[in-house]
Phi, psi and omega in degrees: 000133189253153191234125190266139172243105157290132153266112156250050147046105010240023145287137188261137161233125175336133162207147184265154174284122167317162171292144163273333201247180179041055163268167203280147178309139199284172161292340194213183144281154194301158171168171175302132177247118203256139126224172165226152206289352193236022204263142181236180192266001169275286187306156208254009165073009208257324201237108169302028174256327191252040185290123157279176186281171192269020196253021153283336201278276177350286210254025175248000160225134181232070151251169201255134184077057143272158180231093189279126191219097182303143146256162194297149196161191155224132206231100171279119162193160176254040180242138131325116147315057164259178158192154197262334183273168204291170158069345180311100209256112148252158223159118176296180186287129196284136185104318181272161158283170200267119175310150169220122194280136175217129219220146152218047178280162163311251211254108176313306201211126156216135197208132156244017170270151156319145175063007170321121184236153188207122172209129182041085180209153177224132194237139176228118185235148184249359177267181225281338180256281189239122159280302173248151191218121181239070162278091185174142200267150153054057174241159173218128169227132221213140158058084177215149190232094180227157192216127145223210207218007178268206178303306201224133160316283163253145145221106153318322183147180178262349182190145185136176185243156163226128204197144188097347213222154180266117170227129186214127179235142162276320198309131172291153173089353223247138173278108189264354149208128201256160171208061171225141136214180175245122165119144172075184177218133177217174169231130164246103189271117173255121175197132219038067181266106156279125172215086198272100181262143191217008177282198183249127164094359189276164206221116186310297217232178176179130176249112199230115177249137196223049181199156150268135160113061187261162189199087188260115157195132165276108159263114174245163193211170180353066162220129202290110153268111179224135179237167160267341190247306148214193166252337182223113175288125168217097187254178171216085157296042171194216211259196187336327210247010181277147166215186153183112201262099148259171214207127201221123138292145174012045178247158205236094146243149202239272179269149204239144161242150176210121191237148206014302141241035180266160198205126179234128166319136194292173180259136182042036154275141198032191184341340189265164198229163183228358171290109181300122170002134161247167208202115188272337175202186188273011131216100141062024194288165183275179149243152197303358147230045167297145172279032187242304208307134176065354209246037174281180153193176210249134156175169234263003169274003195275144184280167194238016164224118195283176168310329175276329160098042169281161163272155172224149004270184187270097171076043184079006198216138191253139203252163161299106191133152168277000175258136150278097206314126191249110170279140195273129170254009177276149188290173143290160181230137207264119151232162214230120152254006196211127190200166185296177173275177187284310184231117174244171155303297199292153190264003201253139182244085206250104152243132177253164206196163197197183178217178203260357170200171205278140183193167180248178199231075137340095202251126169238132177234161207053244148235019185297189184280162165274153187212135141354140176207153162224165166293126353281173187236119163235162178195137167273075180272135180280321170306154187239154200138204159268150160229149184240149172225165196210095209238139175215118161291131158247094175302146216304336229256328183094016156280148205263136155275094185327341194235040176323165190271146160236172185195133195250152172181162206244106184246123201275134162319144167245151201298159155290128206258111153306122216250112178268149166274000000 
């Protein structure tokens, strides 16, 4: 029997893994459960045309092997998702974007059957424990994105693989990927994995085997850990035959805690790197100088789609992380929302201007030189005549816009007034 060390900020509590067996005769046969953002607790869940909500889709069958299938959207609730039985498959709709849940439930989505999968879905959870939580052998989880504000981000499974995905918990004290029990044995395959604890006292990866006769292992390969207190944690609580190993490849971490026989890969040993990340936006995609960029590699749990569904790897070289670095090579587009009239009087000349993504602007007027400009841009010109402006978006990346905004406008004498006797 494996035994769960629940995290509840800032308690730790006990919980035995539900029974797998002797469950109640199902309601239906296993089969696909339709929900949807528009879906009611009326409807029977069989059909995407009769797609229910989703905490019908969860709690209206208790057979093994359902196929729970989001359709797109945003989907709110304060109930735990769960289910107990085996084979349960959650997932978007193949082919659709990735739905996204938002929750303040204690836990979003907790599933404790052998063989549980969760693939592309993005959860944003505010409650006090798990965003997503797999207490459960021979689970897979793939492209999945969750940010909460409880303990523990992720917890994967006791064995099984995860890969492709983002886990980031704020909480002090908080885990962004857990691996603890007590009792058994497992292995938890990680790969190309971001896992960002950013509260005080918090823990990127954390292995805790906490029971006797426990055998706790991680095999990770490209993957980022970051913690405040460490990024990977590895303890041992119980008598001789307990271990908890993890063992890390071409990852990317810097400080490790090991408390009695636990064993975490030294930092910046063989293939892992200890140069902290760069980070391109708040989630979390690299930049063209992250050490993590090329420095991955390939074997056969690794995925041939990033989190984003880029293929990977990119030109043959697999990056560290769940994003694959794309260098961008789309331009920006110039737009002018503000300009003198075409034939004005005035000599002060104001345009304001913006881009279709964050960029900086090159403004050439006339034939003076191009100089740096921002919104709004004014000049006080003396000449009367035509005058020309030239706006060019430059984006982070240094691409240009081949088509800058221009703008021609006239500025005219005014006439004289004759005065008759």
């Amino acid at each position: 029997m494996n035994t769960r060390r629940h995290l509840a900020v800032p308690v730790l509590v006990a919980a035995a893994l539900v029974a797998q067996t002797g469950l109640a005769s199902p309601a239906h046969a296993a089969g696909p459960r339709y929900a949807s953002p528009t879906g009611t607790s009326a409807q029977d869940c069989l059909t995407p045309a009769t797609a229910c909500n989703i905490e019908k889709a969860f709690s209206g069958s208790t057979s093994s092997n359902d196929e729970i299938i989001l359709a797109p959207g945003t989907y709110t609730t304060a109930t735990v998702l769960s289910r107990t039985q085996s084979g349960i498959n959650v997932h978007a709709a193949v082919g659709q974007p990735r739905p996204t849940l938002i929750s303040t439930a204690t836990t979003a989505i907790s599933l404790s059957g052998t063989g549980s999968r969760v693939s592309d879905l993005v959860i944003r959870h505010d409650g006090s424990q798990y965003g997503l939580n797999l207490f459960a052998t021979s689970t897979t989880v793939q492209r999945v994105d969750v940010r909460t504000t409880g303990g523990v981000a992720c917890s994967p499974g006791i064995s099984g693989v995860m890969r492709d995905s983002l886990c980031v918990t704020s909480a002090v004290g908080g885990i962004a990927l857990d691996d603890s029990y007590g009792g058994g044995s497992g292995t938890l395959v990680l790969r190309n994995v971001t896992a960002i604890a950013t509260g005080a006292g918090s823990y990127g990866i954390r292995g805790d085997a906490n029971g006797n006769n426990t055998n706790l292992d991680i095999n990770a390969r490209n993957v980022i850990a970051s913690g405040a207190t460490a990024d990977v944690r590895s303890t041992v609580s119980g008598n001789s035959n307990t271990d908890s190993d993890i063992v890390l490849q071409n990852s990317n971490y810097d400080l490790t805690e090991v408390d009695n026989r636990g064993f975490v890969t030294a930092a910046g040993t063989g293939t892992n790197q200890k140069a902290a990340p760069v980070f391109a936006d708040a989630s979390y995609h690299q930049a063209p100088s992250s050490p993590t960029v090329n420095a991955g590699a390939t074997d056969a749990n690794t995925g041939t789609v990033d989190i984003d569904y880029e293929v990977r790897p990119y030109q043959g070289k697999m990056d560290i992380g769940a994003d694959e670095f794309y260098p961008d090579v789309t331009p920006p587009d110039t737009v002018l929302r503000h300009t003198p009239k075409a034939r004005t009087h005035k000599h002060r000349a104001v345009f304001t201007f913006g881009s279709t993504e964050q960029a900086y602007f090159l403004c050439k007027l006339d034939r003076k030189k191009t100089v740096p400009c921002a919104s709004p841009f004014g000049k006080q010109l003396k000449r009367y005549g035509k005058h020309h402006i030239t706006v060019t978006a430059v984006d982070s990346a240094g691409n240009a816009d081949p088509t800058p905004a221009t703008y021609t406008w006239k500025i005219k004498k005014k006439r004289k007034r004759h005065h008759h006797r």
